[in-house]
C-alpha positions as a printed NumPy array, in Angstrom:
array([[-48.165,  32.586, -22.375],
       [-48.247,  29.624, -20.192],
       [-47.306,  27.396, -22.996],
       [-44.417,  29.416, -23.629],
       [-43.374,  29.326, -20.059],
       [-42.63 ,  25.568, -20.214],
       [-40.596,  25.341, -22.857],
       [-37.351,  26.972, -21.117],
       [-38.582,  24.42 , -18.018],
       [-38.647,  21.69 , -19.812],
       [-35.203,  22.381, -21.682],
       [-33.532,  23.049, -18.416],
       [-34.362,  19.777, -17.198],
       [-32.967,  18.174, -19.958],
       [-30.074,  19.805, -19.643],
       [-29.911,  19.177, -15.719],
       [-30.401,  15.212, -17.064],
       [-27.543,  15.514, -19.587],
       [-25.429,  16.838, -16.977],
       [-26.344,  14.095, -14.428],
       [-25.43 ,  11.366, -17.354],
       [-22.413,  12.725, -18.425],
       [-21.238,  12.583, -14.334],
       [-22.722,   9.415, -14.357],
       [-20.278,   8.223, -17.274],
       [-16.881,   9.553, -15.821],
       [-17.54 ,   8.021, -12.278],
       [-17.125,   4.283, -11.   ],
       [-17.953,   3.547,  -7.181],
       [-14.942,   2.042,  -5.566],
       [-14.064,   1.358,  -2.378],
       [-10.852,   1.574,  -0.361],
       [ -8.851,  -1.365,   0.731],
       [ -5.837,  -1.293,   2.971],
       [ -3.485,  -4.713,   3.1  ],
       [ -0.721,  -2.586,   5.629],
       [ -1.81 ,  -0.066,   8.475],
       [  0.231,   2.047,   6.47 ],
       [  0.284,   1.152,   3.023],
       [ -0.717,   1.95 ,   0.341],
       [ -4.631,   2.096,  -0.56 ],
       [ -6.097,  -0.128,  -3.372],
       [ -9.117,   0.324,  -5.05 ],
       [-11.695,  -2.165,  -5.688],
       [-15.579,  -2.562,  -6.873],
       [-17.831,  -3.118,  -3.71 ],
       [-20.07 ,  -4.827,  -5.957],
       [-23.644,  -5.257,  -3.224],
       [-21.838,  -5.538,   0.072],
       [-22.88 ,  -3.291,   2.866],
       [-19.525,  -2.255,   3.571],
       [-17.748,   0.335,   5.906],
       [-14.356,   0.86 ,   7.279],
       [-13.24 ,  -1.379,   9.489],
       [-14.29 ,  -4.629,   7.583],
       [-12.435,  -7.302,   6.73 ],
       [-12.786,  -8.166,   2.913],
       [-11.496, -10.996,   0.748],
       [ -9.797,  -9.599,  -2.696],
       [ -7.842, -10.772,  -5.404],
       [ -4.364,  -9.03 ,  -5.421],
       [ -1.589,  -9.583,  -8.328],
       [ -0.077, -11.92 ,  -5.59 ],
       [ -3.085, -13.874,  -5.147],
       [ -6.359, -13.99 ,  -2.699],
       [ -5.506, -11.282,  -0.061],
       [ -7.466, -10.3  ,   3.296],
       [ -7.583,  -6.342,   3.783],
       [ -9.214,  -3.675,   5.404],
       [-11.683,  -1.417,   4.261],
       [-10.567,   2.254,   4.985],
       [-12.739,   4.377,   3.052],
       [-16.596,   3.604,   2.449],
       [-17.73 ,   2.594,  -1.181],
       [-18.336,   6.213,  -2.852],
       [-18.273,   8.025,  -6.515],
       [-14.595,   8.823,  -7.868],
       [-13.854,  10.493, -10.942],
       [-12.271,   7.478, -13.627],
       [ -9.594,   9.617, -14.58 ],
       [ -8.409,   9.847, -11.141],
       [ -8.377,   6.291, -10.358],
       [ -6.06 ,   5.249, -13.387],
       [ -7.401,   1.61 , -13.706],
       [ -9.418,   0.275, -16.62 ],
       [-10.521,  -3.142, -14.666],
       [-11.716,  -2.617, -11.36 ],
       [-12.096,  -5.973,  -9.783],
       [-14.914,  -7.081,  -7.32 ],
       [-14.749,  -7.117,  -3.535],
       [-15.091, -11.415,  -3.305],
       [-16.35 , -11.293,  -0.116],
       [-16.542, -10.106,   3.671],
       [-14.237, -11.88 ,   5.82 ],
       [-15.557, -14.29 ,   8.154],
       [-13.971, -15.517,  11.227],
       [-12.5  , -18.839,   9.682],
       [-11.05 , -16.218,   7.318],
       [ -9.343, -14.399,  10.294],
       [ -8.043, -16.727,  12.029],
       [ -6.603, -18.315,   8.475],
       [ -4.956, -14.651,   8.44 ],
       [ -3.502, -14.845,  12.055],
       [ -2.334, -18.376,  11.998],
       [ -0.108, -17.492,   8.766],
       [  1.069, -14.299,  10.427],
       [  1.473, -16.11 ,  13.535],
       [  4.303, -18.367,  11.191],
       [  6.179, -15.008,   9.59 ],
       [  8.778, -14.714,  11.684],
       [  9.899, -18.535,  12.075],
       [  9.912, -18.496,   8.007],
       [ 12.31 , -15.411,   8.83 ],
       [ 14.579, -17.122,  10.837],
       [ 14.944, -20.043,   8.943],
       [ 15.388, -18.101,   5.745],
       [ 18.369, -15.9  ,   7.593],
       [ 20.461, -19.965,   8.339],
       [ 19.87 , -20.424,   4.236],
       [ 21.337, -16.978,   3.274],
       [ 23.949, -17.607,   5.666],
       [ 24.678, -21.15 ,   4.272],
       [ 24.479, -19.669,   1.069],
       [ 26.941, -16.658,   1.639],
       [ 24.827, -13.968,   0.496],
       [ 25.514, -10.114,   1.417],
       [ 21.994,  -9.517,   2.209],
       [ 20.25 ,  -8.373,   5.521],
       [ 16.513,  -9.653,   5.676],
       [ 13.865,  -7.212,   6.999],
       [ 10.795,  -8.927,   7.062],
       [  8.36 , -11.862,   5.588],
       [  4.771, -11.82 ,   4.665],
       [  2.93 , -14.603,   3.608],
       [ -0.209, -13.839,   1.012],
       [ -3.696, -14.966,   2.85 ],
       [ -3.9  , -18.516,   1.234],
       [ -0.7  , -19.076,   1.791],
       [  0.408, -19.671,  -1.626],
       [  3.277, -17.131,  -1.575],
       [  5.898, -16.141,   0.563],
       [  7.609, -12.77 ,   0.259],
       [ 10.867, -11.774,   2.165],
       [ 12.094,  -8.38 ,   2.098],
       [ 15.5  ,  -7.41 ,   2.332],
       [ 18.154,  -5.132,   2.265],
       [ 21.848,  -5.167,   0.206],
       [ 24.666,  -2.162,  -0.797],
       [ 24.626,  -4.081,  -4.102],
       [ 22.736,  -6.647,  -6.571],
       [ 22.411, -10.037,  -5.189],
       [ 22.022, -13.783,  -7.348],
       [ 19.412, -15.047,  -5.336],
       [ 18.387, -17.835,  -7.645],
       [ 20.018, -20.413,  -5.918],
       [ 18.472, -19.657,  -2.056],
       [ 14.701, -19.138,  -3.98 ],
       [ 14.923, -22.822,  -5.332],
       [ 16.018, -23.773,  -1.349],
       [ 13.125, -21.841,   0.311],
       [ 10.66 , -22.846,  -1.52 ],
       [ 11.334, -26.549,  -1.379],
       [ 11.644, -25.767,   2.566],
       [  8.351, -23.787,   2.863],
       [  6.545, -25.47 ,  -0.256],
       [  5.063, -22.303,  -1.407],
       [  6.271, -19.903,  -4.164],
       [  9.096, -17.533,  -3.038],
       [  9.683, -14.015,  -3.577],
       [ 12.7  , -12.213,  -2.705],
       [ 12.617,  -8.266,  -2.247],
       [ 15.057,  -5.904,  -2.332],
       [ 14.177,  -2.711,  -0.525],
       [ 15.624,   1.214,   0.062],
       [ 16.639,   2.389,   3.08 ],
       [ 13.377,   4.119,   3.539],
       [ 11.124,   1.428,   3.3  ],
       [ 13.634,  -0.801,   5.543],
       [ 12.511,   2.131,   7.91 ],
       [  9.014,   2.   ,   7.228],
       [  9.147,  -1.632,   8.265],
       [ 10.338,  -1.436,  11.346],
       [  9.128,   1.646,  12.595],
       [ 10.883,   4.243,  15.371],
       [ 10.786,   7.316,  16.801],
       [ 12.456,  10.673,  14.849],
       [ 14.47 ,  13.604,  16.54 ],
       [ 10.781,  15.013,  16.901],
       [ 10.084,  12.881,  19.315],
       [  7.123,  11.587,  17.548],
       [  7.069,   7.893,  15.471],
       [  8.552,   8.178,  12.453],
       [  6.068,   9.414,   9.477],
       [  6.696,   6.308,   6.79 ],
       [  5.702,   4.466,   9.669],
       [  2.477,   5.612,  11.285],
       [  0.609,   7.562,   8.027],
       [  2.305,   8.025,   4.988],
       [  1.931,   5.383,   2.258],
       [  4.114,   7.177,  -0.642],
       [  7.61 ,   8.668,  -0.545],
       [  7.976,  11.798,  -2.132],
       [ 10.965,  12.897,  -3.297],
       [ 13.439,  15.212,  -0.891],
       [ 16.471,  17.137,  -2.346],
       [ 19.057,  19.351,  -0.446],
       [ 17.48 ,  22.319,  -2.071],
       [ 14.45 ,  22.426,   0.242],
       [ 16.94 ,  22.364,   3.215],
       [ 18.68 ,  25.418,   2.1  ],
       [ 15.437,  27.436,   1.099],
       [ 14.494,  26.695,   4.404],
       [ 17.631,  28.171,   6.151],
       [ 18.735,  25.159,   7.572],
       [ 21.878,  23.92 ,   8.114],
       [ 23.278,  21.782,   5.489],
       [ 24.813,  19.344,   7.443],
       [ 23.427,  15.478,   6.507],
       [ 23.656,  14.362,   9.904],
       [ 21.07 ,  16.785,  11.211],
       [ 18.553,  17.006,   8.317],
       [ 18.591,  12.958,   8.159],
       [ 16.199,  10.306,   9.432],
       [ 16.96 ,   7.153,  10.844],
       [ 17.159,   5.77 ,   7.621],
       [ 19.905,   7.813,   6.47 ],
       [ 18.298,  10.096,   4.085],
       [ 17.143,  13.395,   4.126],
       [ 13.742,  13.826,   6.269],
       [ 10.649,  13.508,   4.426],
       [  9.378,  16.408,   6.916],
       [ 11.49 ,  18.966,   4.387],
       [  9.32 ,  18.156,   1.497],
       [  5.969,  19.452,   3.684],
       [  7.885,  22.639,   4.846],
       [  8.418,  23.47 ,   1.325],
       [  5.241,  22.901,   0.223],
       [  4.019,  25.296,   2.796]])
């Protein structure tokens, strides 16, 4: 009897194995790296580093070596819910040579700004720049802007970047990110949403005004960026 006993034991632990292999197979550990306080969140592998939000970490980006912030703590995710197939490595934890590299760039944004506004002017371009960014090693040089239409840039890209000697991106942007970048406050009184938590803009249709019972007049269901309130698309979930 006791021999028979074990046999149901022993199969239930390899199942209880199979299962724990099979989980095992369609998870990766990632952790969560933030390049914006508002941005959007980036996955990476946290390889051996002790790491936990807050830290600064050195990754490679598309754009190049990039300094962000860890927001959420290495941990299991399901594969099929991150989307990649390469998960790069966390390089490195910042140090403080690495911060101050960080600051000294940021510290230069806004000059590159201005002097990229006298080019566009020289250069007669209807476009309204929002912002620069420089990538952590300084190799590239992004300026964001605004325009009602298409704009031949080509011309003011080979000026900058024989001005700033770094490669030069130009950026065209919707009127919700222009927000986004500068931040505000809404008719709620509170700062704007794009600005202070949400990372992705979801998309907000006169419908969800009208189930709603509110008035269909733009001016009173619109943000400061001119389009309709991303605050309709969470009352209609609800």
């Amino acid at each position: 009897m006791a021999g028979q006993d074990e046999q149901p034991e022993s199969g239930a632990n390899d199942k209880r194995q199979e299962n724990r292999e099979d989980t095992a197979e369609r998870t990766v550990r990632v952790v969560g790296v933030r390049f914006r306080p508002t941005g959007r969140i980036f996955y990476y592998d946290p390889a051996d580093f002790p790491l936990k939000p807050g830290q600064w970490v050195i990754v490679e980006t598309p754009k190049g070596t990039e300094c962000g912030r860890v927001v959420i703590a290495p941990r299991q995710i399901e594969i099929a819910e991150l989307g990649l197939d390469d998960l790069k490595p966390i390089q490195r934890i910042a140090t403080e040579d690495d911060l101050r590299q960080m600051l000294a760039l940021k510290s230069q944004e806004k000059k590159a700004l201005r002097r990229c506004a006298e080019r566009v002017e020289q250069h007669g371009l209807p476009m309204k720049l929002v912002e620069s960014e420089y990538t952590f090693d300084g190799s590239r040089l992004t300026f964001y802007f605004t325009a009602e239409e298409r704009v031949d840039f080509r011309a003011l890209v080979r000026d900058l970047a024989a001005l700033f000697h770094t490669r030069i991106e130009l950026r065209q942007i919707g009127a919700r990110d222009h927000a986004k970048l500068l931040g505000g406050v809404g008719m709620c009184g509170k700062t704007l949403c794009c600005s202070s938590w949400l990372t992705e803009f979801n998309v907000v249709s006169i419908k969800m005004a009208k189930e709603q019972g509110l008035p269909l007049n733009t001016s009173k269901i619109s943000g400061l960026c001119g389009r309709l309130m991303c605050c309709l698309a969470y009352e209609n979930d609800n």
